[in-house]
C-alpha positions in Angstrom: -19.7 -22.3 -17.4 -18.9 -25.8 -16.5 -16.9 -27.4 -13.5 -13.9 -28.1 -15.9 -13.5 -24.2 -16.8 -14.0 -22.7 -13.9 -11.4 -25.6 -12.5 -8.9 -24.1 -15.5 -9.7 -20.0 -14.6 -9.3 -20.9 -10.8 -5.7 -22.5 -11.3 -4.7 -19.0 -13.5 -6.1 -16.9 -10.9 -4.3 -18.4 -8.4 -0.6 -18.9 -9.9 -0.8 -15.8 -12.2 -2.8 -13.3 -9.5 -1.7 -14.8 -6.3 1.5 -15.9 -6.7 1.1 -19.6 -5.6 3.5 -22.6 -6.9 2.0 -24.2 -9.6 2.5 -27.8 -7.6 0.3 -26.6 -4.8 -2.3 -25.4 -7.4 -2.4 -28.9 -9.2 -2.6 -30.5 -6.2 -5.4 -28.8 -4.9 -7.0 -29.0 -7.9 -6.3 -32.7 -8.4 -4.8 -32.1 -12.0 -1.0 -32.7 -13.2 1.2 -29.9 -14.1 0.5 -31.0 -17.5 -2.7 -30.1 -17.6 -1.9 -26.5 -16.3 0.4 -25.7 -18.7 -1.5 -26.8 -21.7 -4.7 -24.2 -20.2 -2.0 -21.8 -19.6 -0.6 -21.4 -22.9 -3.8 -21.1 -24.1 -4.0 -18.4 -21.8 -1.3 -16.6 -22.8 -2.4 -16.8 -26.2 -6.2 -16.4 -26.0 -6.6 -14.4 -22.3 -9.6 -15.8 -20.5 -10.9 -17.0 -23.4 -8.6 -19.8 -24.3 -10.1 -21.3 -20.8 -13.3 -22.1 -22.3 -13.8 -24.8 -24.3 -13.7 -24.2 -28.1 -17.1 -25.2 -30.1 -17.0 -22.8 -32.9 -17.5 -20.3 -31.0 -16.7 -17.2 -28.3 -18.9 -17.1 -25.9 -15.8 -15.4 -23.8 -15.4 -12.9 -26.4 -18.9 -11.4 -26.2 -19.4 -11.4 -21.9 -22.6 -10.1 -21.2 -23.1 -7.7 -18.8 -24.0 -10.2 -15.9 -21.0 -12.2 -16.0 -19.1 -9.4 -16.3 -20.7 -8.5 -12.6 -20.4 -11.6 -11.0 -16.8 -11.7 -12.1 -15.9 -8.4 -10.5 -18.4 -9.6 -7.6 -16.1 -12.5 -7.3 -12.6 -10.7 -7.4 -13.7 -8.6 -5.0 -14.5 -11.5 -2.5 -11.6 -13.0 -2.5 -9.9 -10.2 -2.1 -11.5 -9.1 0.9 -10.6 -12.9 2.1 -7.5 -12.8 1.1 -6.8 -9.3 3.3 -8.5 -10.8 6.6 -6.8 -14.1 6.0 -3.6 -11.7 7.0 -1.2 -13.1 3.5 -2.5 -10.8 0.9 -0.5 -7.5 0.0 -2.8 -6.2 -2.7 -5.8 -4.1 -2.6 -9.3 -4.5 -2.3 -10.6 -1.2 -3.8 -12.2 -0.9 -7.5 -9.0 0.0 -8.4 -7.3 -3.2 -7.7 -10.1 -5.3 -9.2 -9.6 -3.4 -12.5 -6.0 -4.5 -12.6 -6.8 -8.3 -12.1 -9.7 -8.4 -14.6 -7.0 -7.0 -17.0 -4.7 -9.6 -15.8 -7.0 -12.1 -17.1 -7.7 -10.9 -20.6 -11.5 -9.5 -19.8 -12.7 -6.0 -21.0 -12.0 -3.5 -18.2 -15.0 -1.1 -17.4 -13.4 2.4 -15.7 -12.5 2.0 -12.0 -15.5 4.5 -10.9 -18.0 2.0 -13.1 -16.5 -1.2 -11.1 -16.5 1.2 -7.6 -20.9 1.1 -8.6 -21.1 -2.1 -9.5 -19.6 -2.9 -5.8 -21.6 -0.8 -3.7 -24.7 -1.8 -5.5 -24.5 -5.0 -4.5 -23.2 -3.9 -1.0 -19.8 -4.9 -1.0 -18.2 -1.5 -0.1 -18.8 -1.0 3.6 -16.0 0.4 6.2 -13.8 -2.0 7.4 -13.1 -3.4 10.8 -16.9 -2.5 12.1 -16.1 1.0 11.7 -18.9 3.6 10.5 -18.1 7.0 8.7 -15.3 8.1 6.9 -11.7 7.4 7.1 -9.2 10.7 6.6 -6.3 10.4 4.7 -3.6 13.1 3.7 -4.7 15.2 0.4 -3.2 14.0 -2.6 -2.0 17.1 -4.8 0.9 16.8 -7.0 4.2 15.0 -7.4 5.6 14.2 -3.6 2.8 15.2 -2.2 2.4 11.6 -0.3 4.4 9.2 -0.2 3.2 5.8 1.0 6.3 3.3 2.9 6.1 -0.1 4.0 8.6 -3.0 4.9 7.7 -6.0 2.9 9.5 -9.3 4.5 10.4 -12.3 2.7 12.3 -15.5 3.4 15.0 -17.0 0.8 15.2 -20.2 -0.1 17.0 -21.8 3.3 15.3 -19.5 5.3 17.3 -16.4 5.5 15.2 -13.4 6.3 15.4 -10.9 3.9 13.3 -6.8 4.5 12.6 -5.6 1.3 11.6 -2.0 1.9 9.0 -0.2 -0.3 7.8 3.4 -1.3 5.5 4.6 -3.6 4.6 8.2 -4.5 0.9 8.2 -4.7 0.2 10.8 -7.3 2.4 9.0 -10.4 2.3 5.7 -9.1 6.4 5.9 -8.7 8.0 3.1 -6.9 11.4 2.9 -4.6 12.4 0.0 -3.3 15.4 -1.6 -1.6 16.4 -5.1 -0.5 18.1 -5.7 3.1 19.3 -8.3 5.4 18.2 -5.8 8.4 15.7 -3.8 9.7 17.0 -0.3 9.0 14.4 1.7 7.9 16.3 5.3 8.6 18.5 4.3 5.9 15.2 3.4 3.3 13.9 6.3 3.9 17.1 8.7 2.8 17.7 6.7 0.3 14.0 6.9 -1.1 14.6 10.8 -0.6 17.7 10.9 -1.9 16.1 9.9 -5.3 12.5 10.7 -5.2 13.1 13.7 -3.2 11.0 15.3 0.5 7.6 14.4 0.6 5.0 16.8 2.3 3.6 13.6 4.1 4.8 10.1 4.9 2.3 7.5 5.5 2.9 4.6 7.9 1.4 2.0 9.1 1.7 1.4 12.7 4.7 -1.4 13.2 7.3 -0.7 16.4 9.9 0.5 13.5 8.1 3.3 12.2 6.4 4.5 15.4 9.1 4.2 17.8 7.6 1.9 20.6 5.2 0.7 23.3 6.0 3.9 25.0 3.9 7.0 25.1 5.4 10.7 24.4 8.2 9.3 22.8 8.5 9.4 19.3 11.1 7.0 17.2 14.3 7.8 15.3 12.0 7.2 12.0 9.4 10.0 13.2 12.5 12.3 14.5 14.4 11.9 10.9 10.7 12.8 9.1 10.4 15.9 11.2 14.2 17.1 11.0 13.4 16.9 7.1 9.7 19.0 7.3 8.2 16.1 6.3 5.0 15.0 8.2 4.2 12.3 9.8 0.7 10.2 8.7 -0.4 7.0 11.2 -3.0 4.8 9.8 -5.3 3.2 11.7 -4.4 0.0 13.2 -5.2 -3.7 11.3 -6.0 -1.8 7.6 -3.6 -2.1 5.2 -5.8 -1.5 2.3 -5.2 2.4 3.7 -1.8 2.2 2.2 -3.1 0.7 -0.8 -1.0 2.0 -3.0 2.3 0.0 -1.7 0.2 -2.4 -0.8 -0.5 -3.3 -4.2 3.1 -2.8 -5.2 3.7 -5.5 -3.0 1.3 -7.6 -4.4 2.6 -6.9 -8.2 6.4 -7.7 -6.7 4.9 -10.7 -5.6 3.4 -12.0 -9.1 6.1 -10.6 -11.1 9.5 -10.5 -9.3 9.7 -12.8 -6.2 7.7 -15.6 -7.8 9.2 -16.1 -10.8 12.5 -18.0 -9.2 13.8 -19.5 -6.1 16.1 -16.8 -4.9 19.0 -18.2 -2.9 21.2 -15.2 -1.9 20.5 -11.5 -1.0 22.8 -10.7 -3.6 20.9 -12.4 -6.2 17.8 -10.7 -4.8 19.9 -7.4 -5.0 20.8 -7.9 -8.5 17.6 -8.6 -10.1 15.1 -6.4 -8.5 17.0 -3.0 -9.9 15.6 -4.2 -13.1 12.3 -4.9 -12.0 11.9 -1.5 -10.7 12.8 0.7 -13.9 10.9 -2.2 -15.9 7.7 -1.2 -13.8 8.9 2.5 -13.3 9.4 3.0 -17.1 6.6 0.4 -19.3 3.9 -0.8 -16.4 0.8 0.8 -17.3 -1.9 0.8 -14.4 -5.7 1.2 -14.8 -5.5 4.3 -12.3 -3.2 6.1 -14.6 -3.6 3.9 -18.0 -2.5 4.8 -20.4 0.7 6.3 -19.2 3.6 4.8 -17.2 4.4 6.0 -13.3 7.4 7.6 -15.1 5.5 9.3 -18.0 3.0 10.2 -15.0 5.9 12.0 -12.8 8.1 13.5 -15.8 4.4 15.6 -16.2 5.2 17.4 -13.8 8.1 20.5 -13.7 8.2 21.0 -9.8 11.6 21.1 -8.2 12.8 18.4 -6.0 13.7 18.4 -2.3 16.7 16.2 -2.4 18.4 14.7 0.3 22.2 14.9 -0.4 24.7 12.5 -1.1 26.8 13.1 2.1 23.6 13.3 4.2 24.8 11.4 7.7 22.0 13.1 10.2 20.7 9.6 10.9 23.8 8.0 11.6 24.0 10.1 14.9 21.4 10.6 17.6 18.6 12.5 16.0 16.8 15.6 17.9 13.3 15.9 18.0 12.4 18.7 16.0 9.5 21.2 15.6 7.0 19.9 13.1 3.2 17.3 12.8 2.4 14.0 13.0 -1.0 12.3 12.1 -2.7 9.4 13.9 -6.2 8.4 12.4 -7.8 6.0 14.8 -11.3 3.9 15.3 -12.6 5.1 18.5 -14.1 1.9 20.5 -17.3 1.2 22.2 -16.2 2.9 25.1 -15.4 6.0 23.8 -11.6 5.8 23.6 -9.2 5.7 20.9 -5.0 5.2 21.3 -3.1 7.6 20.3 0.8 6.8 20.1 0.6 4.8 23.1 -1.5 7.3 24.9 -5.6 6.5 25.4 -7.8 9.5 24.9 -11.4 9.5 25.7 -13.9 10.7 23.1 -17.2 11.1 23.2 -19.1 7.6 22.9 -21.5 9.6 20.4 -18.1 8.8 17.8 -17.6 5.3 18.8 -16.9 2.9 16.0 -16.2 6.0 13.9 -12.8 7.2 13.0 -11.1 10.1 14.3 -7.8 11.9 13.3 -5.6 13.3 15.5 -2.9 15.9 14.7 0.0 16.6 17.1 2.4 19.7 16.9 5.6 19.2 18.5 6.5 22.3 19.4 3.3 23.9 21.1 3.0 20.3 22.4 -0.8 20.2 21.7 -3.1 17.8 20.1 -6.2 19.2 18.2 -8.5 16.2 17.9 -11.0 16.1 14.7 -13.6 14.0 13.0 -14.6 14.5 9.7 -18.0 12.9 8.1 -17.4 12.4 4.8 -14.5 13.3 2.1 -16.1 16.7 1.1 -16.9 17.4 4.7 -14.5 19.9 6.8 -13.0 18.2 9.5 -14.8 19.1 12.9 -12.6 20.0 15.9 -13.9 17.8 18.9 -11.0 18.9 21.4 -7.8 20.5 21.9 -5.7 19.5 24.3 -1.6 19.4 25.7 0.2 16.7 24.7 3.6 16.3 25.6 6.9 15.0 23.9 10.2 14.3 25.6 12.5 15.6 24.8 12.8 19.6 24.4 12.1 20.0 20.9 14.2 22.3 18.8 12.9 24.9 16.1 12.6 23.4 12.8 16.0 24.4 10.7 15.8 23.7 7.0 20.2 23.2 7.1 19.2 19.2 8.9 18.2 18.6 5.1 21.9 19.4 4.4 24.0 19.9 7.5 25.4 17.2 9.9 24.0 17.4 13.7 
């Protein structure tokens, strides 16, 4: 492949896959927006072989095993980059490099081939320096997990906007709301109020979810999760590729939604990102769950929902701190410690750069500290011991998921 192609399949990665203006492409490139829009037609006719040049034959048509390779090799690079660079909300896993070769018109391989093809050539390793295995709450059925996150975005003039984001990680079903504030305790009924209770929530570890700099104190999100029986799941700081499934909702809102227009108003915002969400609810079709829908995916399954009702108004008044579990998976450091919820607790250094997953119970006020080696290893108990939340915590009562305090 010559400079000139790779000049033409750089410019679609990068305005197709990343989101990027077209101007600031060409620019970089040194090319007219001309010329990108003559190779992108021809992309949108041919896939990534309407980037080569045409002389009677396709070489595209037929790739060979090792280009094939070095192309997932390459995906993968930059987006590993792209996540430690801080502006990327996709993934990084095999997963996500399936999606973006089929993005580009090239023959998809299954995830699991793609997943070998990467560690063969050492490019899955723990992140952050870490060694071992990272938990993660079991995946079963329909609302088993459900993955949130707050994705921010700036309209044209500079008002922030906090598009808010859930995805149920068995189906691949997306919620999402648009908002001029920060008010996450209303996502979150809302998401519930239409997807229904999950058995786990899955955070990352921003000041809105968690509550604070303060330890033994848990925030009006956590309190509403546990009033509802729904646990509580901390990822470990700095890796958002462990909520990779919103994560790469972001990513797609990116590509297909936010960059397709200038928005100018939150109402405009508002208006069109309804349809977005039923378009990639009811026809997206993903590699992980090709070749059905996330709605095809979550109508499989016949289990009642846990709905939130319409009058529900529990968060709209100070919120108790009820009987229930949280989850806080976190790399231990070289000394031996790891934070939990504001709180350090010293391991052994024998775990150091290794994670290890806490879970807290609320009532009996204990933590029970584990680490587990591998994904079909039982966790191993290193420790119990109390742990304290202010302040008195009252019995779990199903009626909060009704009732008003």
């Amino acid at each position: 492949m010559n400079t000139e192609e790779q000049q033409r399949i750089e410019a679609i990665r990068r305005v197709v896959l990343q989101g990027e203006r077209v101007t600031q492409v060409c620019a970089d490139l040194g090319r007219t927006r001309v010329w990108f829009y003559k190779w992108y037609k021809r992309y949108q006719t041919s896939g990534l072989a309407g980037l080569h040049d045409q002389r009677g034959h396709h070489a595209a048509a037929h790739r060979t095993a090792e280009p094939l390779r070095h192309e997932i090799l390459a995906i993968r690079d930059r987006l590993v980059a792209q996540a430690e660079a801080g502006p990327s909300f996709g993934g990084i896993g095999a997963r996500e490099v399936a999606h973006q070769l089929a993005a580009l018109g090239v023959r998809v391989p299954h995830w699991t081939t793609i997943h070998g093809i990467l560690k063969a050539a050492d490019r899955i390793r723990p992140a952050s320096g870490a060694l071992g295995y990272c938990p993660r709450p079991g995946v079963g059925g329909k609302n088993s997990v459900h993955q949130v996150d707050i994705w921010p975005r700036f309209l044209k003039g500079g008002e922030r906007l906090y598009v808010f984001h859930a995805v149920d990680v068995a189906c691949w079903y997306p919620f999402g709301l648009v908002k001029s504030s920060e008010t996450a305790l209303a996502f979150l009924v809302a998401t519930w109020q239409e997807l229904g209770l999950p058995t786990y929530v899955q955070l990352d570890n921003e000041m809105s979810f968690t509550g604070g700099r303060w330890a033994h104190c848990l925030g009006r999100v956590v309190r509403l999760c546990l009033a509802l029986g729904v646990e509580v799941w901390f990822n470990p700081f700095y890796t958002p590729e462990r909520n990779g499934y919103v994560e790469s909702y972001h990513g797609l809102c990116a590509t297909f939604f936010w960059q397709r227009q200038e928005f100018q108003a939150r109402a405009q915002v508002q208006a069109q990102y309804r349809p977005f969400l039923e378009h990639f609810r009811q026809e997206r079709t993903l590699p992980a769950i090709a070749p059905h829908t996330p709605a095809q995916m979550r109508q499989q399954e016949a289990a009642p929902l846990r709905l939130v009702p319409a009058g529900f108004t529990l968060h709209q008044h100070p919120l108790p701190l009820v009987a229930g579990r949280l989850h806080c998976v976190r790399l231990v450091n070289a000394q031996g410690q790891a934070n939990i919820l504001n709180r350090v607790v010293t391991v052994n250094k024998t775990y150091a750069r290794q994670y290890v997953w806490a879970q807290m119970n609320t009532l009996t006020q204990q933590m029970a500290l584990y680490h587990q080696a591998a994904p079909d290893s039982p966790p191993q108990l290193l420790t119990t011991e109390p742990f304290a939340f202010t302040p008195p915590v009252l019995p779990y009562d199903a009626s909060f998921q009704y009732g008003q305090p």
